[in-house]
N, C-alpha and C positions, 0 to 999 in steps of 0.2 A: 699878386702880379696880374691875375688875368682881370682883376675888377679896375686895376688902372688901365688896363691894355683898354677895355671898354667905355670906358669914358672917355679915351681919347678916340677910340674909336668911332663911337655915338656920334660925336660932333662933325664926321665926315661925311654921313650917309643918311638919307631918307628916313624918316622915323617907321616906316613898313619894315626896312631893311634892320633896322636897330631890333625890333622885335623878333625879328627870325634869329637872329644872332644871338640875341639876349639868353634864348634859349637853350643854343648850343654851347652858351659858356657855363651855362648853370650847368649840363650835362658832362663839360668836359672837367667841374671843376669839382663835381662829385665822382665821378667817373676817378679822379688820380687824387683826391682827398685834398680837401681847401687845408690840413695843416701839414702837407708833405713840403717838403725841403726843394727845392727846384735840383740841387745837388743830388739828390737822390730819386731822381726822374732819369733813368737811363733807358736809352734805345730797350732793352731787353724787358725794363720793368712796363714803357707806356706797350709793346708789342700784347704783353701779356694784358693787358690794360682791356685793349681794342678787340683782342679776341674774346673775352669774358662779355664784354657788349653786345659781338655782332654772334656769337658761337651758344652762349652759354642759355640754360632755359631760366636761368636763377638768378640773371642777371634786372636790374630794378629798370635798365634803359638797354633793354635788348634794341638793335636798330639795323639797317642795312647797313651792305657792304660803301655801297655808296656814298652815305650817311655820314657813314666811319670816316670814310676819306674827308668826308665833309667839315666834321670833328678833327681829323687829322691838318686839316688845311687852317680852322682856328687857333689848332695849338700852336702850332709853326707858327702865325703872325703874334701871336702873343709872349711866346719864346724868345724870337726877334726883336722884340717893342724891348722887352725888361732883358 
């Protein structure tokens, strides 16, 4: 879902802006596992998700809280799209 959300999304925005994104979808889409079930994405498990990111030291994409939100704001529009 998030790799069609991006291609429809690419086609709206400046190829600078496609690259910063590009990035945070690779993050958001290892970050919740490219073969999980969208059904199985709940409030409780992405919360858990986003703390292991921004909290944990063993995390592969430790990142800011800000970051996060930033991350959080991709998911939402991808969420929405599919």
């Amino acid at each position: 879902m998030a790799n069609k959300w991006f291609e429809y999304y690419k086609k709206q925005v400046k190829d600078s802006t496609v690259y910063s994104v590009q990035g945070q979808v690779k993050i958001v889409i290892e970050m919740v596992g490219k073969d999980t079930l969208p059904a199985k994405i709940t409030p409780q498990y992405l919360r858990h998700k986003f703390e292991e990111i921004i909290f944990s030291d063993t995390s592969k994409h430790k990142v800011s809280t800000s970051y996060a939100r930033s991350l959080k704001s991709r998911l939402n529009a991808i969420f929405n799209y599919g």
